[in-house]
Structures are given as C-alpha cells and as structure tokens.
N, C-alpha and C positions, 0 to 999 in steps of 0.2 A: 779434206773435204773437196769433191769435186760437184762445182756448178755448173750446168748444163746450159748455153743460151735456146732459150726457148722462141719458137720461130713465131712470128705473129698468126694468128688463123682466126677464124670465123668461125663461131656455134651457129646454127640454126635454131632457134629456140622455138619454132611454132611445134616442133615434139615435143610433148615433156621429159624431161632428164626420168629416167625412171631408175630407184633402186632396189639394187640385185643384192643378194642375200649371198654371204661368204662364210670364213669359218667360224665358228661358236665357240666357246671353251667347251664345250661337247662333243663338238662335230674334230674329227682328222681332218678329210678331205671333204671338199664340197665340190658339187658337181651341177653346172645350171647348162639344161639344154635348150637354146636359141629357137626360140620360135615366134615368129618368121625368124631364120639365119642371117645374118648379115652376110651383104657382098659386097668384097669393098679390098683394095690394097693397104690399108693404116690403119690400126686398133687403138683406142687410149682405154685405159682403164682406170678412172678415177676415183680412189681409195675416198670414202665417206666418214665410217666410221671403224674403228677397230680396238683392239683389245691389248691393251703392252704401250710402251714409249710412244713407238711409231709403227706407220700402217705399210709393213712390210708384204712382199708377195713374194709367191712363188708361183706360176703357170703351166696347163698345161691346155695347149688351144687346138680344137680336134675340128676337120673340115675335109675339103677337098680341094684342090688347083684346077679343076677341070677334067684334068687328064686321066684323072687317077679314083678310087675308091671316095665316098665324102666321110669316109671314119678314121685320118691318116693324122699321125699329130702334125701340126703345119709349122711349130718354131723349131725342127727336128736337122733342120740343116742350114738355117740361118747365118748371116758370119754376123759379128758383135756390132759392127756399123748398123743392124738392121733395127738394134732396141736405144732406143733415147728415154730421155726423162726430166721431169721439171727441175730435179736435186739429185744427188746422192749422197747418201749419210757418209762415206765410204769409200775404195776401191772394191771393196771384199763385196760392198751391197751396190757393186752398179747396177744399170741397168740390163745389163746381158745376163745378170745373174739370176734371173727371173725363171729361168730353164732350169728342167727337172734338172737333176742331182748337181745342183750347184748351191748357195748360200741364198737366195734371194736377192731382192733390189728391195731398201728401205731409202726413202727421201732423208734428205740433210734439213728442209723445211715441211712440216705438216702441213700447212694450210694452202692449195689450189696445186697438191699435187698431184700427177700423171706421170704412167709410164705408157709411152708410147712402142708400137712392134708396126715395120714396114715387111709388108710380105714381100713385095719386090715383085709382086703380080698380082691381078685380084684374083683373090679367093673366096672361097663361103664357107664361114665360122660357123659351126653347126651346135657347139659345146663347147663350156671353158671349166677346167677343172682347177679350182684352188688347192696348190698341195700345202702341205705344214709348214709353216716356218717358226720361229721361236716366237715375233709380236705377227697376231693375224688379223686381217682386214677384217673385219665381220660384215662388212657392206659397201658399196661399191656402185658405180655406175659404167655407162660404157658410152664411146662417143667412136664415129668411124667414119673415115674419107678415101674418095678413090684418090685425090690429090697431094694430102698433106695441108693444106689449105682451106680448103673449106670442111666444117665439121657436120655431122649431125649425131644427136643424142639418139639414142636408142630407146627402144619400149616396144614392147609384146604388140601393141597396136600398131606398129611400125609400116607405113604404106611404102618407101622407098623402094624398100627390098624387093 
C-alpha cells in the first residue's frame, strides 16, 4: 500500500462542485467535452461514484499548451513525478498509471479520493476521455489550479475560464 501525503489547499466553493458523468456498465469509453475549457497548470479528478470495489481510472486529457494544435493529448509525455493522489490501492495502480496503455490508478481509501495531474505549464483542457478499466468511476467531479494551492471546482457555468 502506498500513501500519498496530501498537500493542504483550498476549494473555492462559491461554484458548485458539478458532476460529470463517466463509464456505465454499457458504456467502453466515455468522452465529456469541456465547455467552457479549463485553463489552468493542475487537474484533480474526483471519483463520485462508480461501479466494482473501488473507483479506479484510466485518462485520457485532450487540449492544447499554447503552442500547438488544441486536440493533442496533453499527459502524452509527462514524467510520473507529474500524477499524485490522495491513496494507492497498489504499486500496479499508482498514480501515473492513469495513462493510456497502462493499469489504472485505483485509491487504497474510497472516501475523499483524488488523482491529481500537474501539467508543468498551463494548459486548456478541452476534453477528457475515460478509458476501460476493470472497476469504473461512473461519476466524477473536476477541481483545477494554476498553483497547486488554491482550488476551484469546475461547472459548465464556469466564469473563471
């Protein structure tokens, strides 16, 4: 079992936490497109509800860096210092294993987990695609800061962005 310490930070809670719909037992892959995008250097994604033991992910986060196209996947060359997390069930389901053709990231505790992704620059998240993993999140929220420090929750009404 590997515990994460978790850095202290701040929600903004005048958004409402809004959630996002992930995979179904019906659905493979889910796909929700950002609108408004967020822009921002730090993503968390916090697993709601899901379907199996625990609320495992897999990701794949579509945007742009500025410089480039905004339909590039953006954890595509990341190094493994870049994904943290509240828990890990695991080694096998760390955090970095959140990236396509790897195992997932599934927590060690269910309740007020997050995986967090630093892009290492801000970015604009445009799409996040949930891929398969064996237990799947069905629902989810999303929280995101240029700092690391300060949060704010996300929602389709979103004035930040």
């Amino acid at each position: 079992m590997a515990i994460f310490k978790e850095k202290k930070y701040r929600c903004l809670l005048n958004i409402p936490s809004e959630v996002l719909p992930g995979i179904t037992e019906k659905t493979q892959n889910s796909i929700l497109t950002l609108t408004p995008p967020i822009t921002a250097q730090y993503l968390r994604v916090l697993p709601k509800q899901w379907i199996g033991d625990y609320p495992c992910l897999k990701l794949k986060i579509i945007g742009c860096k500025y410089k480039e196209g905004c339909n590039v996947p953006l954890m595509k060359n990341l190094p493994e210092s870049a994904y943290s997390a509240s828990s890990s069930y695991s080694e096998k389901y760390s955090p970095s294993g959140v990236v396509e053709k790897r195992d997932g990231w599934c927590p060690y505790y269910r309740t007020n987990c997050w995986l967090q992704i630093n892009f290492e620059e801000k970015v604009e998240i445009t799409s996040i695609e949930m891929l398969l993993t064996y237990w799947k999140t069905a629902l989810y929220s999303l929280q995101y800061s240029d700092d690391g420090l300060l949060w704010f929750n996300y929602s389709k009404t979103d004035k930040k962005n």
